[in-house]
N, C-alpha and C positions, 0 to 999 in steps of 0.2 A: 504494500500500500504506500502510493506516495504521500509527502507532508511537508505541508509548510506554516511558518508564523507570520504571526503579525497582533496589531495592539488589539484591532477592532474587527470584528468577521460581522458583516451586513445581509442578512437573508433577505435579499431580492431589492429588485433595480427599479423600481416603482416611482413616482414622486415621493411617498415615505423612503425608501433606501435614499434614492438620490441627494435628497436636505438632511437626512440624517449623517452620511458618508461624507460627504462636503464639508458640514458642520465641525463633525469630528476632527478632520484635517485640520481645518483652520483653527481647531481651540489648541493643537501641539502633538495630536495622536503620531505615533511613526507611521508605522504601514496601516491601512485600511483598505480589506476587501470587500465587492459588493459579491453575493455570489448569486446568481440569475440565472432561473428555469430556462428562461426566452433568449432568442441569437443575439439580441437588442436590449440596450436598457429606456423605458420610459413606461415599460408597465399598460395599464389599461388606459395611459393618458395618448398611445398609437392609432388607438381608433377611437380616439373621441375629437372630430376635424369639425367640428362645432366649435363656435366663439362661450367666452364666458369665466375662462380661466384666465387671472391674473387680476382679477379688478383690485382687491385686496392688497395682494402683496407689490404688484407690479405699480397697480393703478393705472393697467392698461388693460384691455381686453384681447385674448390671445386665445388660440385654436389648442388643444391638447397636447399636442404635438409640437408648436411652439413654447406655448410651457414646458414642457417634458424637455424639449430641446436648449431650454436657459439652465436648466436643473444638470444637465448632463453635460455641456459645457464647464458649470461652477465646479461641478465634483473631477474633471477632467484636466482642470487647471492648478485645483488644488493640489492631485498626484493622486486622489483614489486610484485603485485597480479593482477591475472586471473580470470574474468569471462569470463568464457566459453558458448558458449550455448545460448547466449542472443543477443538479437536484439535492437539495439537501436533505439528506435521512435520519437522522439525530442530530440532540444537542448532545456534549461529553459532559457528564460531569465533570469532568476535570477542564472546564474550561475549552470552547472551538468546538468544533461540526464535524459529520462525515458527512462527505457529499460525492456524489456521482456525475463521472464527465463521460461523456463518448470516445474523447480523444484521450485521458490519462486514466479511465477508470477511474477506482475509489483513492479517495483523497481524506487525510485528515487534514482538517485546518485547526492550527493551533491557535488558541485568541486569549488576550487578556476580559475582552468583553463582548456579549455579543448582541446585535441590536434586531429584535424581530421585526421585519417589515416588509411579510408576508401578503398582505392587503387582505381580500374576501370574493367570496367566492355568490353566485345568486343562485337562491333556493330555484328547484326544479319542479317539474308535474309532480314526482314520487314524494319530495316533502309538501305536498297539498292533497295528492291521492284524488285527483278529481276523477271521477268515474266516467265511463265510455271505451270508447276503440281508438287503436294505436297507432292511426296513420302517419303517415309524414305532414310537416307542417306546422308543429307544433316544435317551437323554439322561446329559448329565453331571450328578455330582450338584449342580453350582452353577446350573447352567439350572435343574434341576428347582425348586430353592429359591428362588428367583427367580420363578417361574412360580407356584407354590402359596403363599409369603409375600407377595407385592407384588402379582402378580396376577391370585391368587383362582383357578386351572386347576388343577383335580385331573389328575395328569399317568397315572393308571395305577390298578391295584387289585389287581393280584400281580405282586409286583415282586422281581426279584432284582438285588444291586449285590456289581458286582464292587471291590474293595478297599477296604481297613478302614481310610482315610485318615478323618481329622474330619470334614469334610464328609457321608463316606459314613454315616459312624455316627450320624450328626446326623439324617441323611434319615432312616434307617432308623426311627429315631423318630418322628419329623413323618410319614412314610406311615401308621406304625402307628397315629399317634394321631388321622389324617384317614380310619382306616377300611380301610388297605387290610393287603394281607398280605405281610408279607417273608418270602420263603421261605427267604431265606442271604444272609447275607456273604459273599462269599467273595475270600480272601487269598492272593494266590501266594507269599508268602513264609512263612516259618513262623512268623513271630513280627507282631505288632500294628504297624499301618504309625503310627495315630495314639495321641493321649492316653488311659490306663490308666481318667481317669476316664471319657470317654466309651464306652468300651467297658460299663463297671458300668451308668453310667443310661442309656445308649441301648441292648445292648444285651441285656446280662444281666437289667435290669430289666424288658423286654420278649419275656424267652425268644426272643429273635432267636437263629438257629444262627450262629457264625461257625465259616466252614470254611478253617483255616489250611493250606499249601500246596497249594492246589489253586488253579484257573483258569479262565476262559471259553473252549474250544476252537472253539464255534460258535454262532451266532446264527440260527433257524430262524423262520420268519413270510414270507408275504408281503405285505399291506397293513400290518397291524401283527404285534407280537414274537407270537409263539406259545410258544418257549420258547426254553431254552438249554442246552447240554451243556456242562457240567465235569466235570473231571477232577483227576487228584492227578497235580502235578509231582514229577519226581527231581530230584537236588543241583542241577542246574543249571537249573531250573527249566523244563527240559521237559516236557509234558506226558504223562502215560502213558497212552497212548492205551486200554489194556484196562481202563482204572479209568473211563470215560467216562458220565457217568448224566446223564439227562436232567431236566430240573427245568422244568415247563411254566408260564407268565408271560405278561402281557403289556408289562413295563415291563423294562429293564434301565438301572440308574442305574452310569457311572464314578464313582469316585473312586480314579484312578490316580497321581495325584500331580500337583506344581501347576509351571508353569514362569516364573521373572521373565521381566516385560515389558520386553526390552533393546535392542531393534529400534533404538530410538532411542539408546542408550548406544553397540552397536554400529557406528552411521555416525557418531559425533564420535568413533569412534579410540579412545576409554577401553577398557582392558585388560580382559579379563573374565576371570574365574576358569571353567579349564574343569570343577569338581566343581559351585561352586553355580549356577554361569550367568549370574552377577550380576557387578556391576563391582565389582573389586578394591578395597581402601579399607582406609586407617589408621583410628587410634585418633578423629580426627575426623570419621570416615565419610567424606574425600575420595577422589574418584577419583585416578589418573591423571594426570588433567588438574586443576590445583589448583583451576580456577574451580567445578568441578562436584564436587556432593556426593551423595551419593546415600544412601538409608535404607527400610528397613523390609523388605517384600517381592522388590522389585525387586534385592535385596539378595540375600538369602539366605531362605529360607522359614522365618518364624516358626511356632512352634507356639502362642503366646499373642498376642493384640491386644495385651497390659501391655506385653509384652517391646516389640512396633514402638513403641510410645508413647515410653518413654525412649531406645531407640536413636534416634530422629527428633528429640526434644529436641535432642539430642547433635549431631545434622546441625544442623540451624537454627540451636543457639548458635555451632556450629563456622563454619557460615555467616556469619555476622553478625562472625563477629571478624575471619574472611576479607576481607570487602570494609573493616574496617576499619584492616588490615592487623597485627591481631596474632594471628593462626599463625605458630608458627614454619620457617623456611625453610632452617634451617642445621644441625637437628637432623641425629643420625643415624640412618641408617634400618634397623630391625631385623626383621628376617622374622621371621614364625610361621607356621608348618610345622605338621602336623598326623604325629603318631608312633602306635605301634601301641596299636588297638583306637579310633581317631578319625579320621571320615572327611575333615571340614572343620574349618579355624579361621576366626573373625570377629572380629576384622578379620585381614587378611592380614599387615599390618605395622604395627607402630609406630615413630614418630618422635621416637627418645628427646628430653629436653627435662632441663635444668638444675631448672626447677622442679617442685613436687609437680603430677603429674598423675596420677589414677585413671584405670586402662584397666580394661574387664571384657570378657574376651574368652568370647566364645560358641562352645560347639562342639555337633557328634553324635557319637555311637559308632556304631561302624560293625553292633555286634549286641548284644542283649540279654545281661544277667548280674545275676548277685546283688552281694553286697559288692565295693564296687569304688570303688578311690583315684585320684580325678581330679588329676592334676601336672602343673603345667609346669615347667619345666625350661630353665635356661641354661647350658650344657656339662652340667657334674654338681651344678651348684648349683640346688637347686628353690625356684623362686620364689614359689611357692603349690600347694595343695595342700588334697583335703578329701575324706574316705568319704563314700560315699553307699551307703544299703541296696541298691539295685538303681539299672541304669541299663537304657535304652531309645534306640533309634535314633528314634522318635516324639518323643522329648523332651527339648527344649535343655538343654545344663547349659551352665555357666560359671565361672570362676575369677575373680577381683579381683588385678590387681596394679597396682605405680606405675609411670609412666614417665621418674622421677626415674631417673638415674643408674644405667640398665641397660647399658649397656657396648655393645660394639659384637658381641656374638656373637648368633647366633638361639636363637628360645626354640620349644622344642617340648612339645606336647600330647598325653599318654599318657594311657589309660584303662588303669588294670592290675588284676589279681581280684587281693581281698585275701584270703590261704591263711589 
């Protein structure tokens, strides 16, 4: 088995690899590898040739591919290296990966630290179990974009997609504008699963129907889709069966939601949070396990590429101070709890610290509303605190606080309507 070292071993070449790998360089790391399934690094931001990426960070507006392509320059100049091609099979205890190449076979990588940023993978027919027949035609909406952007296969020409995630709302556009006809969104919940904007320019601005509370009951076709029955679910998201209409197709696109890729977090023992799915992590984005750090997707499901860009910073500088040994070890450890009208908090806990440290924690609300005061809170003391016009279970909000001299109680995350 071949083997090499280095400070910082990076699982995958994504926008999270990328700012985290880069990051790490520039904080003093020595060597930094990224190591990447795919012949190319930029991840799922290759077929995303859609504008919208950068407003945040750039304060420009940039194609996927042009972001990905700033990301992979910065990590290029800095001296990251690139394995390509390889798959990683374990983390070691003892610090670094096994991972598999075509050309060198199995490789140990030896690493002082290691940064997961694996991204997520999208739920398929089989975790929805939607009953009918098994024709062709039936894709998720990240294959399909993939298949039509990268390469060139018109996947359908009346297409119906079930859920109003980004992605879905994305396609929905990209079919319309390659020709074909979308006959509905449709959304089992009642309220917008993704971003407000995508909904306007994908698909308000394309008189796309979206049909909130209702669902896919059946899948009818036998070589390819022919059509599909939906229906309008009750409270619990049953379907009612006498509300049942047929809507005839040959394409049905998922976009049901995305799930981190943990598989590997999983078998090295790091704790995973059972709401996001992703491994647990302080204010440094550390696991668990101190060697291993994790960021972006793999994490928690971003709604913006900006947002993974700076939290992966955040892993890579955290990285880099790690194997140099200045994270602190002696801090205390403060839970963040998620309180009513928030489903999850990001990071889980913080490591209070003597010094001025910025934490900006990420959360969702569990459902939609107007005026509404985002707080955290330590016993009855609010730490921070901000209205916002409306909030969205589609869309990240966050709080800024220090983790200078927060005391040893937990801090908890309320979303409350302001009367």
């Amino acid at each position: 088995m071949r083997e090499c070292g280095c400070d910082i071993a990076v699982i995958g070449a994504g926008p999270a690899g990328l700012a985290a790998a880069a990051a790490a360089k520039k904080q003093g790391a020595g060597r930094v590898i990224m190591i990447e399934r795919d012949r190319l690094p930029g991840g799922i931001l290759q077929q995303c040739i859609h504008a919208g990426f950068g407003l945040s960070y750039f304060n420009e507006e940039l194609t996927g591919p042009e972001y990905a392509g700033r990301f992979v320059e910065n990590a290029r100049a800095a001296g990251v290296e690139l394995m390509p091609d390889s798959m990683v099979l374990s983390i070691l205890k003892e610090g670094g990966v096994i991972c598999s190449n075509p050309e060198h076979g199995m490789i140990r990588v030896r690493a002082g630290a290691v940064v997961l940023a694996m991204g997520c993978r999208e739920r398929t027919r089989f975790n929805l179990r939607i009953p009918g027949t098994r024709p062709a035609g039936v894709y998720t909406a990240g294959s399909a974009q993939r298949l039509i952007n990268r390469q060139n296969h018109m996947v359908g020409k009346r297409v119906v997609i079930l859920g109003s995630g980004d992605i879905g709302m994305i396609m929905a556009r990209r079919m319309t504008l390659e020709g074909a006809r979308v006959e509905a969104v449709v959304e089992i919940m009642d309220y917008l699963a993704g971003l407000t904007r995508n909904k306007v320019q994908c698909l308000d601005d394309f008189s796309i129907p979206l049909l909130l509370g209702h669902t896919v009951t059946r899948i009818e076709g036998e070589k390819r889709v022919s059509g599909v029955w939906i229906a309008r679910v009750d409270g619990s998201r049953t379907p009612i069966l006498s509300t049942e209409t047929f809507i005839a197709c040959d394409t049905l696109l998922l976009s049901v939601g995305l799930l981190p890729e943990n598989e590997l977090t999983r078998a090295a023992g790091i704790e995973i949070s059972p709401v996001t799915n992703g491994p647990v992590v302080n204010q440094y984005m550390q696991t668990s396990r101190p060697d291993v750090f994790a960021c972006g997707n793999v994490v928690h499901v971003n709604d913006l590429a900006d947002n993974v860009s700076v939290e992966s910073e955040r892993a890579g500088i955290a990285a880099a101070k790690y194997v140099a040994g200045q994270i602190p070890v002696d801090g205390t450890d403060i839970p963040c709890t998620a309180g009513a009208g928030v489903r999850y908090v990001c990071p889980q806990h913080i490591l209070a610290d003597s010094e001025d440290c910025p934490v900006r924690l990420y959360f969702r609300v569990n459902a939609p509303g107007a005026g509404t005061r985002l707080i955290a809170r330590s016993g009855k003391t609010v730490l921070a605190s901000r209205t916002v016009p409306r909030v969205s279970p589609g869309e990240m909000e966050h709080l800024d606080l220090n983790a200078a001299n927060l005391g040893g109680t937990g801090i908890c995350v309320t979303a409350e309507e302001v009367e």
